[in-house]
NUBA-153738 format. One line per field, with one value per residue: x negated, z negated, y negated of N, C-alpha, C in turn; chain. Coordinates in nm, 4 decimals, padded with zeros to 6 digits. Each point is the difference from the previous one (the first is absolute). Layout:
N
neast c(X / ...)
nup c(Z / ...)
nnorth c(Y / ...)
caeast c(X / ...)
caup c(Z / ...)
canorth c(Y / ...)
ceast c(X / ...)
cup c(Z / ...)
cnorth c(Y / ...)
chain c(A / ...)
! end
This chain:
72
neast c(-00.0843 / 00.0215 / -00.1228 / 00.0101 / 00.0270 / 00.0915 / -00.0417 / 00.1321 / -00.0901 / 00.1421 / -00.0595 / 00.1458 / 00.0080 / -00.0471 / -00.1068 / -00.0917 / -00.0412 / -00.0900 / 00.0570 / 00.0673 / -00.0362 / -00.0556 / 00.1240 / 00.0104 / -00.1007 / -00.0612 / 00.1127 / -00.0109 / 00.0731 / -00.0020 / 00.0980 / -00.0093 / 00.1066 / -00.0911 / 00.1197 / -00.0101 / -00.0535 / -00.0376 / 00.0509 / -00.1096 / 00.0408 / -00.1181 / 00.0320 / -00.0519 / 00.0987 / -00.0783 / 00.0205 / -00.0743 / -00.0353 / 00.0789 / -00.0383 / -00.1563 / 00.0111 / 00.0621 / -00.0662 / -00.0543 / 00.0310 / 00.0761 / -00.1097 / 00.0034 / 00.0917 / 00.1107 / 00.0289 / -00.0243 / 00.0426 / -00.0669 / 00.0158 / -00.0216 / 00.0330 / -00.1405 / 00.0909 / -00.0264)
nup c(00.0000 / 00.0616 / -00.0808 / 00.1077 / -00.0176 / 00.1047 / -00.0602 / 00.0063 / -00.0521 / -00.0211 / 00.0017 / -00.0285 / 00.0362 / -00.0453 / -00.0145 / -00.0697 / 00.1235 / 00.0274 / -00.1041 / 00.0229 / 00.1291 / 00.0022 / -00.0307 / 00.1662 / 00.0319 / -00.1186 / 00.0062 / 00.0052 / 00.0999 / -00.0215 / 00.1410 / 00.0435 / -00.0289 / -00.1070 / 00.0650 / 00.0012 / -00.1106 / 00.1014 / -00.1090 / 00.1222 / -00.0356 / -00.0195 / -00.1112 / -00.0770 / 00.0886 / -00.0573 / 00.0859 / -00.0957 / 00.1034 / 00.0432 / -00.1169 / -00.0277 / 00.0785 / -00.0716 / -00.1256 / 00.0566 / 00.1021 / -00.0866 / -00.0370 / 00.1224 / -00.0604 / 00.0902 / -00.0678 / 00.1074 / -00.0872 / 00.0684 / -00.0193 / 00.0658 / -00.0057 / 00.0306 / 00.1494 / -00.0043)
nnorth c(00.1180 / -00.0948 / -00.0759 / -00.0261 / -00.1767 / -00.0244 / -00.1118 / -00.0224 / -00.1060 / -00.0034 / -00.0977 / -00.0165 / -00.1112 / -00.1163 / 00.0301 / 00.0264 / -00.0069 / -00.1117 / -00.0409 / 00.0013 / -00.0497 / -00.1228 / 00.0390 / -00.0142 / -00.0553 / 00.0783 / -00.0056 / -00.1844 / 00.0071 / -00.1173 / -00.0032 / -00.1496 / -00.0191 / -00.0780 / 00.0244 / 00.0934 / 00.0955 / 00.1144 / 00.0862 / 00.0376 / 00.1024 / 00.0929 / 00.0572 / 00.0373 / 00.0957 / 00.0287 / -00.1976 / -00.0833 / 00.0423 / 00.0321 / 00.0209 / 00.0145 / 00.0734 / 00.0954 / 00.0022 / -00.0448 / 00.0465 / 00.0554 / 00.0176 / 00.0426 / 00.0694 / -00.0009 / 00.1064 / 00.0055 / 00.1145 / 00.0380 / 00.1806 / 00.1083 / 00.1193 / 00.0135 / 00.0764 / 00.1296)
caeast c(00.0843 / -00.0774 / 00.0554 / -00.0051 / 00.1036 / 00.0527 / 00.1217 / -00.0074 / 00.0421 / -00.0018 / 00.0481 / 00.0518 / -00.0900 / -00.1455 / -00.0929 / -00.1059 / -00.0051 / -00.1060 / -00.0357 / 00.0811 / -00.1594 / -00.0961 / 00.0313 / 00.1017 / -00.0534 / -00.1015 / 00.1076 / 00.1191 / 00.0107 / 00.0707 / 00.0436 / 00.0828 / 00.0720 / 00.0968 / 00.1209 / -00.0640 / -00.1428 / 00.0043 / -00.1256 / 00.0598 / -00.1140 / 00.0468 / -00.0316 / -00.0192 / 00.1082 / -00.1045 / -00.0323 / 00.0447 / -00.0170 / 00.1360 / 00.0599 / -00.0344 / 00.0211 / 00.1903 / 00.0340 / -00.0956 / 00.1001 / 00.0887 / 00.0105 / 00.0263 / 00.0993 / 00.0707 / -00.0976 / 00.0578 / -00.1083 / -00.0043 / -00.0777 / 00.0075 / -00.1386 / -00.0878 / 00.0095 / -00.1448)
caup c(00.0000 / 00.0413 / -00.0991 / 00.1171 / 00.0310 / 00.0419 / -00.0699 / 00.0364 / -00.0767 / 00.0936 / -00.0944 / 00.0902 / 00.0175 / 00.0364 / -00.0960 / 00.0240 / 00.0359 / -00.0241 / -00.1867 / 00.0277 / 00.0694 / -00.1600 / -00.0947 / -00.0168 / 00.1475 / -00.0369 / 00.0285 / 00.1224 / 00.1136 / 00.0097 / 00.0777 / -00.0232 / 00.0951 / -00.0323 / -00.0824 / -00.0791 / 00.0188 / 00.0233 / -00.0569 / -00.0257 / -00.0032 / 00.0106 / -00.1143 / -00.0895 / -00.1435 / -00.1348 / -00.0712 / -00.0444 / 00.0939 / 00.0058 / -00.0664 / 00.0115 / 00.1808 / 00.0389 / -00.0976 / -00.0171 / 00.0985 / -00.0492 / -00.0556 / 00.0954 / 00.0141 / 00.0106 / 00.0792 / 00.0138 / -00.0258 / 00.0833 / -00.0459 / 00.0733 / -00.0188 / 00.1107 / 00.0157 / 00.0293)
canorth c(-00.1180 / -00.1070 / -00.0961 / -00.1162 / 00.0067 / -00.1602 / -00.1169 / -00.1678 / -00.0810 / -00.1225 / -00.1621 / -00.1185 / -00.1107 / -00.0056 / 00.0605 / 00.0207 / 00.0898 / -00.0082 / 00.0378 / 00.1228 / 00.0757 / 00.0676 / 00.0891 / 00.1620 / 00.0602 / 00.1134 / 00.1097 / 00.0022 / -00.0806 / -00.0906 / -00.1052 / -00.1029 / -00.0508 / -00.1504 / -00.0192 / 00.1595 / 00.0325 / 00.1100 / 00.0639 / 00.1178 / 00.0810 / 00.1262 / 00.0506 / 00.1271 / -00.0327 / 00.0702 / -00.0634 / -00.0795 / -00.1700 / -00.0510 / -00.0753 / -00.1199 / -00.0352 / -00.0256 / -00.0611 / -00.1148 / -00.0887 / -00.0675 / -00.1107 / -00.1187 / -00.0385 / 00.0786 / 00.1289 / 00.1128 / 00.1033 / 00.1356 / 00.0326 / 00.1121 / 00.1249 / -00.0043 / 00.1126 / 00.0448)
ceast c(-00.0887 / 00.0629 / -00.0158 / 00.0934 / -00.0339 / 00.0107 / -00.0413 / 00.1389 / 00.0352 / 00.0069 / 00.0008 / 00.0096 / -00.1285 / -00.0851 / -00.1274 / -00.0401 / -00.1685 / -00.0674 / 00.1151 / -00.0938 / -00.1129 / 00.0332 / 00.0642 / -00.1310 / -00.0660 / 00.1236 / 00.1146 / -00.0251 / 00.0951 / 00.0085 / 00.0863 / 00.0814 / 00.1020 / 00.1040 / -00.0327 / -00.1397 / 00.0173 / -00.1385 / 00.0100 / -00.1853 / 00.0426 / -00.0379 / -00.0004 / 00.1375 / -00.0850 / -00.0921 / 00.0976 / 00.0364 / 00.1411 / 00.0711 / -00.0460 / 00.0216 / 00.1522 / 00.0031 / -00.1315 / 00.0880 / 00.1369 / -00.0353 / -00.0503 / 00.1415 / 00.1377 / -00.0455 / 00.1012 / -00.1106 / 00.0444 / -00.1208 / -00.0198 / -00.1021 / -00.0348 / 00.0237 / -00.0983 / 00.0247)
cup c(00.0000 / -00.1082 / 00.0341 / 00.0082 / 00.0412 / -00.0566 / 00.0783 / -00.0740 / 00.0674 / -00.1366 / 00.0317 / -00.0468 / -00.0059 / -00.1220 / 00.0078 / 00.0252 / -00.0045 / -00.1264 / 00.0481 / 00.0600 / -00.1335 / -00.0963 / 00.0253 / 00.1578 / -00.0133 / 00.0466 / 00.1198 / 00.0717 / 00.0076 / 00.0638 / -00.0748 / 00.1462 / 00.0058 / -00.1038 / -00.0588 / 00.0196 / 00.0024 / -00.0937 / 00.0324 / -00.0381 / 00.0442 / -00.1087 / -00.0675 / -00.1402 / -00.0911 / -00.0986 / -00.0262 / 00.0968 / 00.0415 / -00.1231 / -00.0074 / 00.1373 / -00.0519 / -00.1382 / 00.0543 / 00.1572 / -00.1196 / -00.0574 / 00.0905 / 00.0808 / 00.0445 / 00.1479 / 00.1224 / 00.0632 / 00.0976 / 00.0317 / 00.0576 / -00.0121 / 00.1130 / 00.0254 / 00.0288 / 00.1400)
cnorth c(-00.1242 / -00.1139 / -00.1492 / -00.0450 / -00.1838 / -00.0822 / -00.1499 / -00.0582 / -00.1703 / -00.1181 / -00.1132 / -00.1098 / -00.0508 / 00.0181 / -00.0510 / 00.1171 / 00.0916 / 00.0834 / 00.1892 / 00.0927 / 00.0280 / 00.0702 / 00.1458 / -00.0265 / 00.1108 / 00.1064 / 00.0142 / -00.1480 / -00.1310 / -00.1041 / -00.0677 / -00.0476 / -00.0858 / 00.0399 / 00.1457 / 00.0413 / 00.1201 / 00.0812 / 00.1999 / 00.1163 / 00.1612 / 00.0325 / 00.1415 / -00.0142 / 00.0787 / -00.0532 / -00.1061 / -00.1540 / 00.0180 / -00.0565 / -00.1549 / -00.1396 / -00.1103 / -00.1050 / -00.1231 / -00.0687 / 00.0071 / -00.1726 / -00.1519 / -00.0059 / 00.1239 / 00.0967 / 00.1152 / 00.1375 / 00.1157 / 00.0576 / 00.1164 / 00.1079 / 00.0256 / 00.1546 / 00.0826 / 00.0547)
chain c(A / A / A / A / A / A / A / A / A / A / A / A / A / A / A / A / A / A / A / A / A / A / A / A / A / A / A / A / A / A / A / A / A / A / A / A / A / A / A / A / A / A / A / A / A / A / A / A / A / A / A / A / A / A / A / A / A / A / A / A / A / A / A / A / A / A / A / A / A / A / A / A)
! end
């Protein structure tokens, strides 16, 4: 069973987006696109970085989370 899995994280309106990069770039990927900042990665559900990923973009604002297992 493969423990891989998708997430993108959308947050909408504007941010810093910049300080968001320095703090979640060691794990994931973040475009800005003005009115939302797209944050997505491929991750190891076995660790701990999806939590941290999903609770540090909460706190730039309202989130929408999707998340998918990487099929083998």
């Amino acid at each position: 069973m493969t423990t891989q899995m998708t997430i993108l994280i959308t947050i909408h309106g504007q941010i810093n987006s910049r300080e968001l990069y320095d703090r979640v770039g060691d794990i994931a990927h973040v475009t800005d696109l003005g009115e939302k900042t797209l944050v997505y990665s491929l991750i190891d559900i076995r660790e701990d970085t999806v939590e941290k990923l999903i609770n540090t973009c909460k706190e730039y604002g309202e989130c929408e989370i999707d998340a998918n297992r990487v099929k083998e």
